[in-house]
C-alpha positions in Angstrom: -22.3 -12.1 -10.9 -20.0 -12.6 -8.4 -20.4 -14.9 -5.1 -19.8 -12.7 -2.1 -16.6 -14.5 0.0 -17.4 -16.1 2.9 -15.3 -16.1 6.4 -12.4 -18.3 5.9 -12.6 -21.6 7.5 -9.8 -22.2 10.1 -6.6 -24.0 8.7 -6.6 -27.2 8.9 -3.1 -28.4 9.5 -3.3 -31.9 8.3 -3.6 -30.3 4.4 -1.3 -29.2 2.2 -0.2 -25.4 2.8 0.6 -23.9 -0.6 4.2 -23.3 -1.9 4.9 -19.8 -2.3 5.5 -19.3 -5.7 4.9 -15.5 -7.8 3.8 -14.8 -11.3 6.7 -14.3 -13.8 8.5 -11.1 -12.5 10.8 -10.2 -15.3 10.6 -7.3 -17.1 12.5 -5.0 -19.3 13.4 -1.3 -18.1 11.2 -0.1 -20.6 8.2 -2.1 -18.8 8.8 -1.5 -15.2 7.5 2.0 -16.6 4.0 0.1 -16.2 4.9 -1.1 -12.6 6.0 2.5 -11.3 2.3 3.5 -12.6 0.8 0.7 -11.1 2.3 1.5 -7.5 0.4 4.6 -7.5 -3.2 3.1 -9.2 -2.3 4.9 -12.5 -3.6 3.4 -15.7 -0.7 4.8 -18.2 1.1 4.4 -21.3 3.9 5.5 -23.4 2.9 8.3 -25.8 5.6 9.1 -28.6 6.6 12.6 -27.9 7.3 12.9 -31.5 4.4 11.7 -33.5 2.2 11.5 -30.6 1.1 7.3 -31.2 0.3 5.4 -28.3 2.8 2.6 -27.5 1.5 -0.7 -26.3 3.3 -3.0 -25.3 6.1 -0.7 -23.3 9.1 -0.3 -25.9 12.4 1.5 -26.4 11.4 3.5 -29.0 8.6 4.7 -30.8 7.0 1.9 -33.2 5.9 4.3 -35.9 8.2 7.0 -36.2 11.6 5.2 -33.8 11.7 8.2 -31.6 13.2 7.3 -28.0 11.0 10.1 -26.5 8.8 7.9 -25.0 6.9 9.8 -21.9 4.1 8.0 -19.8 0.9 9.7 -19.5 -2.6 9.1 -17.7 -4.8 6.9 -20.8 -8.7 6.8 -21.1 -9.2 3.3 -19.2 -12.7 2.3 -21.3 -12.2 0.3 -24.1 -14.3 -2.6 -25.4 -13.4 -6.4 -24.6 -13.1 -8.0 -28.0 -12.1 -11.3 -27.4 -11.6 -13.5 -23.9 -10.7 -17.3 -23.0 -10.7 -19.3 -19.1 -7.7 -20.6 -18.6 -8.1 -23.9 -16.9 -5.0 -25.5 -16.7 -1.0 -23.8 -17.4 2.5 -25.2 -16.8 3.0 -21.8 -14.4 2.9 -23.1 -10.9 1.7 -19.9 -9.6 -1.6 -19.9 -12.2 -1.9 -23.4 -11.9 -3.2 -23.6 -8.6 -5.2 -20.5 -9.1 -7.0 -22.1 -12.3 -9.9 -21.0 -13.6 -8.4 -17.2 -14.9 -10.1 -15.1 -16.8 -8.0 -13.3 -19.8 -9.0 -11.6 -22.9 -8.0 -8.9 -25.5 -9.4 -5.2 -25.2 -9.5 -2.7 -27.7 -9.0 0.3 -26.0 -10.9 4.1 -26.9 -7.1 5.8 -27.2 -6.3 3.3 -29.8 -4.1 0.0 -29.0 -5.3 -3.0 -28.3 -3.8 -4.9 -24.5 -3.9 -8.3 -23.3 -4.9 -8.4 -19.4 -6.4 -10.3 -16.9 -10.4 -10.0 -17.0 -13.2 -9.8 -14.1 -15.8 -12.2 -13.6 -18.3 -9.8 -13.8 -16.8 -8.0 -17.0 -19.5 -8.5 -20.4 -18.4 -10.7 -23.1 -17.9 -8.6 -26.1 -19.0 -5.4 -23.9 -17.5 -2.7 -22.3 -14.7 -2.2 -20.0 -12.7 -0.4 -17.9 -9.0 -1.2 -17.4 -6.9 -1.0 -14.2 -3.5 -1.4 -13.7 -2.3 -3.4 -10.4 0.4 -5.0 -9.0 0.4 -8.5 -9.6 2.3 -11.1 -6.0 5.4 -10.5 -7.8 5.5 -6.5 -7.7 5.2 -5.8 -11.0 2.5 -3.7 -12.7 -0.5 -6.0 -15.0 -3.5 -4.7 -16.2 -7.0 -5.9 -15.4 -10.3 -5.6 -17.1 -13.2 -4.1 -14.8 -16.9 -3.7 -15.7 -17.5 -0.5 -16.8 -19.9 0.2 -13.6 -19.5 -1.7 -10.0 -21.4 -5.0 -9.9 -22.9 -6.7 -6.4 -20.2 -8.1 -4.7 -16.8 -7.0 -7.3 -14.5 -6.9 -4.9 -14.8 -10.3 -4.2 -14.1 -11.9 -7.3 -10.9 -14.7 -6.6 -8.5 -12.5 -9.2 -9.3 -8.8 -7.9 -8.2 -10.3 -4.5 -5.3 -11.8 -5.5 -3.8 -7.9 -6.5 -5.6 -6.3 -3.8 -5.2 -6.6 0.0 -8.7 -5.6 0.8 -9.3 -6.2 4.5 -12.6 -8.2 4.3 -12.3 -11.2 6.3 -8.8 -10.3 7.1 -6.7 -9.9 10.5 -4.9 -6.9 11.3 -2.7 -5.6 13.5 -2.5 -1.9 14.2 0.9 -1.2 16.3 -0.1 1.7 18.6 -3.6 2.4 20.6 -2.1 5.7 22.1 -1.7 7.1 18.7 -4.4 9.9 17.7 -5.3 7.9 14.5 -6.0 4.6 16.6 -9.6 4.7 17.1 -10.2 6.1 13.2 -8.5 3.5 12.3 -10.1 0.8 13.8 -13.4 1.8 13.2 -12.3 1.9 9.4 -10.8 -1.6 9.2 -14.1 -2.5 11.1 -16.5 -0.9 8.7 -14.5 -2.8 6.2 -15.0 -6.3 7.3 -11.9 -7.2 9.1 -12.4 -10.1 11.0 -9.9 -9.6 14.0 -8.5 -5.9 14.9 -5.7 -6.2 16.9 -4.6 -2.9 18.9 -0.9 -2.7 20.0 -0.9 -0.8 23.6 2.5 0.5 25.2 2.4 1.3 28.7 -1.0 -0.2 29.5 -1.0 1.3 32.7 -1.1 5.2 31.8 -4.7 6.0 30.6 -5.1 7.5 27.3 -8.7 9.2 26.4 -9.9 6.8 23.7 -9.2 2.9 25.4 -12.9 2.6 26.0 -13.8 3.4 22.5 -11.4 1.2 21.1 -12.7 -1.3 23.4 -16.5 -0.8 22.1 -15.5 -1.6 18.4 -16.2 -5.4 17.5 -13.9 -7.6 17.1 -11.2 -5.6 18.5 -8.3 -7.5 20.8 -6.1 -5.0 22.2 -2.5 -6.8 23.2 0.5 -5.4 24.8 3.1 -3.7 22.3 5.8 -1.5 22.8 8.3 -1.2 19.6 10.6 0.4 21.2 11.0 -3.2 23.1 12.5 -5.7 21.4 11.4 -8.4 24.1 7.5 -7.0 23.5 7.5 -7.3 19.6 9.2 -10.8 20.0 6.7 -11.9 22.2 3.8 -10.5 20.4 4.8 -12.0 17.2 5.1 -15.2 18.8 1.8 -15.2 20.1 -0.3 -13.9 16.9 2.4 -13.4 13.9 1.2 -16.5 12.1 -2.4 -14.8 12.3 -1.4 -11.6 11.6 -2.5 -10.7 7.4 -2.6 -6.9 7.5 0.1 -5.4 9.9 -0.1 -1.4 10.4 2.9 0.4 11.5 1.0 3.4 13.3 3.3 4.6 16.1 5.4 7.5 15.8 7.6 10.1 18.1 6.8 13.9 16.5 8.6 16.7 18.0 9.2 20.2 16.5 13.1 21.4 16.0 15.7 21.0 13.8 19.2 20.6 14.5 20.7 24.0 16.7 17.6 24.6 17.7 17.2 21.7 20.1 20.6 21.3 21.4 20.7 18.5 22.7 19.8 14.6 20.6 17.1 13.4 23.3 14.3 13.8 21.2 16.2 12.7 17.8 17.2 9.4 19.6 13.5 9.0 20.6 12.1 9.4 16.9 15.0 7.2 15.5 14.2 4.8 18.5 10.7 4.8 17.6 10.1 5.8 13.8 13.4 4.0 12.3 14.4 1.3 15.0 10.6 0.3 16.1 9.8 -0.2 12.1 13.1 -2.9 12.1 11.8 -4.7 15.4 8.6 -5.2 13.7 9.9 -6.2 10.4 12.2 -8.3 12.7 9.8 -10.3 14.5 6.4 -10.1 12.2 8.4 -10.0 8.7 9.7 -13.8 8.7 6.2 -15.3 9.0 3.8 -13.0 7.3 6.4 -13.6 4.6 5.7 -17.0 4.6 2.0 -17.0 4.9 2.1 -15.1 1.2 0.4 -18.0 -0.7 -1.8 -19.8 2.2 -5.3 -19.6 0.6 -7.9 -18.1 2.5 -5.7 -17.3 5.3 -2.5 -15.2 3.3 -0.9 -13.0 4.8 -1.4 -9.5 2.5 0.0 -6.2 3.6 2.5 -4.2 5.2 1.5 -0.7 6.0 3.8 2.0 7.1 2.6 5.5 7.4 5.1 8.2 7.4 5.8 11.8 6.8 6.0 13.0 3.5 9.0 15.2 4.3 10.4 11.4 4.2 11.4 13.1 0.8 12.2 16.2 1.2 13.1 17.8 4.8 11.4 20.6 6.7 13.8 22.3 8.8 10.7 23.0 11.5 10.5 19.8 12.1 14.1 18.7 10.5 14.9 15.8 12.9 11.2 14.0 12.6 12.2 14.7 8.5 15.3 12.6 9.0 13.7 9.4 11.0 11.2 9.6 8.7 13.5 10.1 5.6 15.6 6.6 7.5 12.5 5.0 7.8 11.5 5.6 4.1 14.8 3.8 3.0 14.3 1.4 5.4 11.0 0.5 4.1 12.3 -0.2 0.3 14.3 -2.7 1.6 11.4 -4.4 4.1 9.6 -4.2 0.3 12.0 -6.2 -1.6 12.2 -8.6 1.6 9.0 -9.2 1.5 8.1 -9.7 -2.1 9.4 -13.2 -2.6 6.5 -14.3 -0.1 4.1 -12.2 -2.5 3.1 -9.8 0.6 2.7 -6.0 0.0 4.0 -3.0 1.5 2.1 0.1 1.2 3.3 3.0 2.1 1.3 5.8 3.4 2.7 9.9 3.1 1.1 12.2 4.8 2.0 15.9 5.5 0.8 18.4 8.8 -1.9 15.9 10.7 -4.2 17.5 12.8 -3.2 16.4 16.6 -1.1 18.8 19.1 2.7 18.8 18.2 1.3 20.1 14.4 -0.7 23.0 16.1 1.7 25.8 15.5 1.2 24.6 11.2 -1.0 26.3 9.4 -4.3 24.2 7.4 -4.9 22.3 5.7 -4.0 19.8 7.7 -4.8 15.3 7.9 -7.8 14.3 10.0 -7.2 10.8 11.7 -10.5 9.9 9.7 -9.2 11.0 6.4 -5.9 9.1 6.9 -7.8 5.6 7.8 -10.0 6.0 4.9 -7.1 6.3 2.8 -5.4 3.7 4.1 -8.0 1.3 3.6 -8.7 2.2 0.2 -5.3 1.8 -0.6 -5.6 -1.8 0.5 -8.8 -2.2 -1.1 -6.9 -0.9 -4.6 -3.5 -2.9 -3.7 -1.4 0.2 -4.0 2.2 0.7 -2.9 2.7 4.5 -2.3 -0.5 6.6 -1.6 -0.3 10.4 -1.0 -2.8 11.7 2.1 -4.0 15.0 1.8 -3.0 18.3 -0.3 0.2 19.1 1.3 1.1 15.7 0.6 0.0 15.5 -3.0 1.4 19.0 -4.0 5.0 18.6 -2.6 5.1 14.9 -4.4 4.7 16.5 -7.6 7.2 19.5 -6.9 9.7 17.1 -5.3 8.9 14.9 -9.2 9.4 18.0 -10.7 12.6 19.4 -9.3 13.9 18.0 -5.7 16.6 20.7 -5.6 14.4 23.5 -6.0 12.0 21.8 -3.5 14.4 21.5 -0.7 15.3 25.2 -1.9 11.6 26.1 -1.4 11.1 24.4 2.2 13.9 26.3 3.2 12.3 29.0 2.9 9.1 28.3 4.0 7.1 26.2 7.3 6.3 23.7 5.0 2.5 23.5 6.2 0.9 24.8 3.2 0.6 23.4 -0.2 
């Protein structure tokens, strides 16, 4: 079974730091099918629209019948582990200083047969269960499970290495004012983050849950405006080389669109804070939590940005937040493809209505500050890229997948705040 992790040690600067090297990132169009899937937690393959055969590995057309229909679709993940080998040594930088690695052959239920990386807990020549993940370079691989949880499974040295599960890690959440601090905090507590630290803006102006925030172990909370470039510079100078988990939280919500406001007061405030504060972070904390991709114990992990899901398609009630958070949504894809050579990931966290006082006038359902931390930290825990909070959230995803015109049509023509 596997050991459960212990604290890590404190760096010690006379030894080697690691070289940031990735796993082998290339992959054909056809495969980065797989990697799409894997951003969401989505065990899928290509199923022949023609004959109906499952394809494995991803192909340009089908290999029984040479159809080009080739649609992904959810796959039964149980399948039975038919043949496995340790890899101790390899001339791949990035495995060899990761050696021993676990990889095998599984036969699965739906058919074909995979190659993937295998759990330490998973049975020799017994069941499994396959996820697919991202791997440090982005793209999606595929990872034997056992087919129930074991003591300890989310410890084992290869889970964590496509995770960015917050035990033992230090994070950084950007803004103690927000209504989603505290839940927040007290998730990334519960799941054994070693340091939590709080951002605060305007420490002198009271805000009801300091003394809370204050009461949760382990939690450091440190002066942080983002819409200061002096404060995030300073900040990141002071804990950006400890920072592994960083947790864009703050946000400027107000209702309107464009006529209705008439003036751009607000929209410079939610630009200032939702689009400009995400660069000054990336600014400042990006460079070296980049760097710290491949230290060990002490890597830097995750990037989490939490936005609106009208990021993708705009709800005139609240049109101008849409747009910041549409800007901030671009501006994130790029931060992700900055931040990929140093193998850190960012996670990106859609939610619709949340349940605090400029959402009032929205009808349910609606995000609760605890819903949204649990999600964020199971996200991390399952090293996802994109996760979906709540059912507003969920259901415009999958009209926006299935039509974005007639979406933007639809929220048009309605508040948006039900699903």
């Amino acid at each position: 079974m596997t050991d459960a992790i212990l604290p890590p040690p404190k760096k010690d600067p006379q030894k080697r730091t690691r070289t940031q090297t990735l796993p082998s990132g290339l992959r054909s169009r056809a495969a980065l099918g797989l990697t799409a899937a894997a951003a969401g937690g989505r065990f899928m393959l290509q199923v022949c629209g023609e004959c109906g055969a499952l394809q494995y590995p991803p192909r340009d057309a089908c290999s029984t019948c040479l159809s080009t229909e080739l649609p992904w679709r959810d796959i039964d993940p149980a399948g039975e582990l038919i043949a496995e080998t340790t890899v101790r040594t390899s001339t791949n930088t990035y495995f060899r200083e990761r050696t021993p690695w676990r990889v095998g052959t599984v036969r699965l239920d739906a058919g074909p047969s995979i190659m993937c990386h295998v759990h330490g807990d998973a049975p020799r020549g017994g069941r499994v269960r396959i996820i697919n993940r991202l791997d440090k370079s982005g793209q999606g691989v595929l990872y034997a499970l056992p087919p129930e949880g074991t003591p300890n499974m989310e410890d084992d040295p290869q889970l964590r290495e496509i995770t960015a599960d917050p035990k033992f890690r230090r994070v950084l959440i950007t803004d103690a004012r927000s209504e989603n601090a505290l839940a927040l905090a007290e998730a990334f507590a519960k799941a054994g983050a070693s340091i939590i630290f709080i951002g605060e803006p305007e420490g002198w102006r009271p805000y009801p849950h300091r003394a809370a925030l204050e009461a949760i172990p382990n939690v450091q909370i440190v002066p942080l405006d983002v819409t200061d470039t002096a404060s995030v510079a300073e900040l990141a100078g002071e804990i950006g080389g400890k920072t592994d988990i960083l947790v864009n939280n703050a946000r400027f919500v107000r209702p309107g669109g464009i006529m209705d406001r008439g003036d751009t007061v607000f929209a410079r405030d939610e630009m200032e804070v939702n689009y400009l504060g995400l660069m000054r972070l990336a600014q400042s904390f990006g460079p070296a939590m980049r760097g710290r991709g491949a230290d060990g114990d002490n890597s830097a992990a995750a990037w989490v940005n939490i936005l609106s899901v009208y990021a993708y398609s705009n709800m005139p009630a609240f049109g101008a937040f849409s747009a910041s958070s549409a800007a901030a949504y671009s501006l994130s894809q790029c931060l992700r493809a900055e931040m990929r050579p140093g193998g850190v990931r960012v996670m990106n966290v859609y939610t619709g209505p949340t349940d605090d006082a400029w959402h009032q006038p929205l009808p349910p359902p609606k995000v609760a500050p605890a819903a949204l931390a649990r999600a964020i930290v199971s996200g991390l825990k399952d090293g996802l890229e994109d996760v979906f909070v709540g059912d507003v959230a969920k259901d415009l995803i999958e009209r926006w997948r299935a039509g974005a015109k007639v979406l933007e049509r639809e929220m048009s023509e309605t508040d948006g705040g039900g699903a």
